[in-house]
C-alpha positions in Angstrom: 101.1 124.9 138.8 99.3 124.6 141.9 100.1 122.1 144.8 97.3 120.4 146.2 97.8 121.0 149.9 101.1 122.0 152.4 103.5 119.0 152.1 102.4 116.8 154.9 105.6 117.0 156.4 104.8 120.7 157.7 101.4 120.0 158.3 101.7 116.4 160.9 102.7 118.5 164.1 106.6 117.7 164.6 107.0 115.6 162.0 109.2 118.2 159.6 111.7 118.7 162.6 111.6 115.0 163.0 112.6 114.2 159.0 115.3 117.1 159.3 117.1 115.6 162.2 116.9 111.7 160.7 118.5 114.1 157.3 121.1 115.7 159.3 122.0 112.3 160.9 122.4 110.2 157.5 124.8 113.0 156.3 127.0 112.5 159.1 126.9 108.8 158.6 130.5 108.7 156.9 129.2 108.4 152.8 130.8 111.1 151.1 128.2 114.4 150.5 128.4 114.4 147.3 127.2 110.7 146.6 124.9 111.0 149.1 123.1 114.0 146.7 124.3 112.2 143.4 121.7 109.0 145.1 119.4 111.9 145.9 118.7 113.2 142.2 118.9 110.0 140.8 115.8 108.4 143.2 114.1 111.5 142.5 114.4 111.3 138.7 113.2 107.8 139.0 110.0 109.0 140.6 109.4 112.0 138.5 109.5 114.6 142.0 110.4 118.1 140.3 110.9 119.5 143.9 113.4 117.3 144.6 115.1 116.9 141.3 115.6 120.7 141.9 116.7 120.5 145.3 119.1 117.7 145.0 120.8 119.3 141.5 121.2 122.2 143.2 122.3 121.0 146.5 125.3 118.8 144.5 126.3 121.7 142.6 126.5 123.8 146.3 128.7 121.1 147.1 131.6 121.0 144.4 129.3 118.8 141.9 130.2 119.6 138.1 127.8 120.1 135.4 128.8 117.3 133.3 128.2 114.9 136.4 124.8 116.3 137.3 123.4 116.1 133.2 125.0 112.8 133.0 123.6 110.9 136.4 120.7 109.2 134.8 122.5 108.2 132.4 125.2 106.9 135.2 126.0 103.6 133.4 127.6 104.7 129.7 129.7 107.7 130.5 132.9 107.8 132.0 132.4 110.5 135.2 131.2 108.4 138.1 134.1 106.3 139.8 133.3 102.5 140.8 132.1 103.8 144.6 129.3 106.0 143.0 128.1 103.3 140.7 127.5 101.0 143.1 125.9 103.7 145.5 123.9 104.6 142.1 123.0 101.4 141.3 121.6 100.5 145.0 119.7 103.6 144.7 117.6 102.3 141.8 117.2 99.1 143.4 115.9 100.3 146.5 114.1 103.1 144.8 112.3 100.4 142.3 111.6 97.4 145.3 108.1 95.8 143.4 110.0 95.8 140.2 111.9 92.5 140.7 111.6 89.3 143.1 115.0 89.7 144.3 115.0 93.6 144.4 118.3 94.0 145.7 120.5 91.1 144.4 123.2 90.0 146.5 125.8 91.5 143.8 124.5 94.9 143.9 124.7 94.9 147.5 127.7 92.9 147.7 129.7 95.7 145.5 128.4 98.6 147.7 129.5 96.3 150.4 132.9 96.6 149.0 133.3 100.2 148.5 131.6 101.5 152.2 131.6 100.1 155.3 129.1 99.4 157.5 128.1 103.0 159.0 128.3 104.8 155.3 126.4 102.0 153.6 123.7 102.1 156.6 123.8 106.1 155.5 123.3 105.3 152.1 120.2 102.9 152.7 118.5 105.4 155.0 119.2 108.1 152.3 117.4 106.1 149.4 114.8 105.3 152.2 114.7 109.2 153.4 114.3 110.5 149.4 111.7 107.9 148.3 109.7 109.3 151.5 110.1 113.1 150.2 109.7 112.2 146.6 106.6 110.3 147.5 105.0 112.9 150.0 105.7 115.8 147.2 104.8 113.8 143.7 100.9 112.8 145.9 100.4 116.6 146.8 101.6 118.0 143.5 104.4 119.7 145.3 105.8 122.9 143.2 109.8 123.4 142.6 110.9 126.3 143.9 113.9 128.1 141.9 114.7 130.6 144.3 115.1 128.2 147.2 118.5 128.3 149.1 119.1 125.1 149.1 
């Protein structure tokens, strides 16, 4: 597998360091880590990015995430490992992630239940992360990105 140019990101002067500090930012925006990576690899599922399906499994596992959790997070809805919190951050993530599949792409009781679980400042982190993965998964599924398995994530 070939990619079919640098990701864009390192080749727009500045713009890399400028998408690294909006990441750092989000994950300091009070949603817990390992949600935050659980949203991550579930938007990037959704759009078929290897490189960040990769990244983001490995990144979750880095940070405590089990096995069973990370096999089980597209299929979030029917098993019994996310807690109430992570569904409704899991369930905004394919909203957002999927905007021109619906009319109303994020209905007032998705939103509202994320509402419930997070406040303000984590749910503002949660948008900008669905909004920050969709721009990664979008730059690297156009260029053909390659995953790289010996990446320290």
């Amino acid at each position: 597998m070939n990619s079919r140019m640098k990701n864009p990101a390192m080749v727009v002067p500045d713009a890399m360091a400028a998408l690294q500090a909006l990441g750092a930012a989000v994950f300091k925006g009070g949603a817990p880590k390992k949600t935050l990576e659980l949203m991550n690899l579930r938007a990037s599922q959704i759009n078929g990015c290897g490189v960040c399906v990769d990244m983001h499994a490995r990144m979750a596992r880095k940070s405590g995430e089990t096995e069973d959790r990370l096999f089980a997070v597209a299929a979030w809805r029917d098993v019994p490992y996310f807690t109430d919190a992570e569904r409704a951050a899991l369930a905004l993530t394919e909203c957002v992630t999927r905007l021109g599949d619906k009319s109303d792409p994020v209905p007032d009781d998705i939103w509202n239940e994320a509402a419930k679980h997070y406040d303000e400042q984590a749910l503002a982190a949660l948008v900008m992360s669905i909004g920050m993965v969709n721009l990664w998964n979008r730059l690297n599924a156009t260029t053909r990105q390659v995953a790289n398995p010996h990446a320290r994530w």
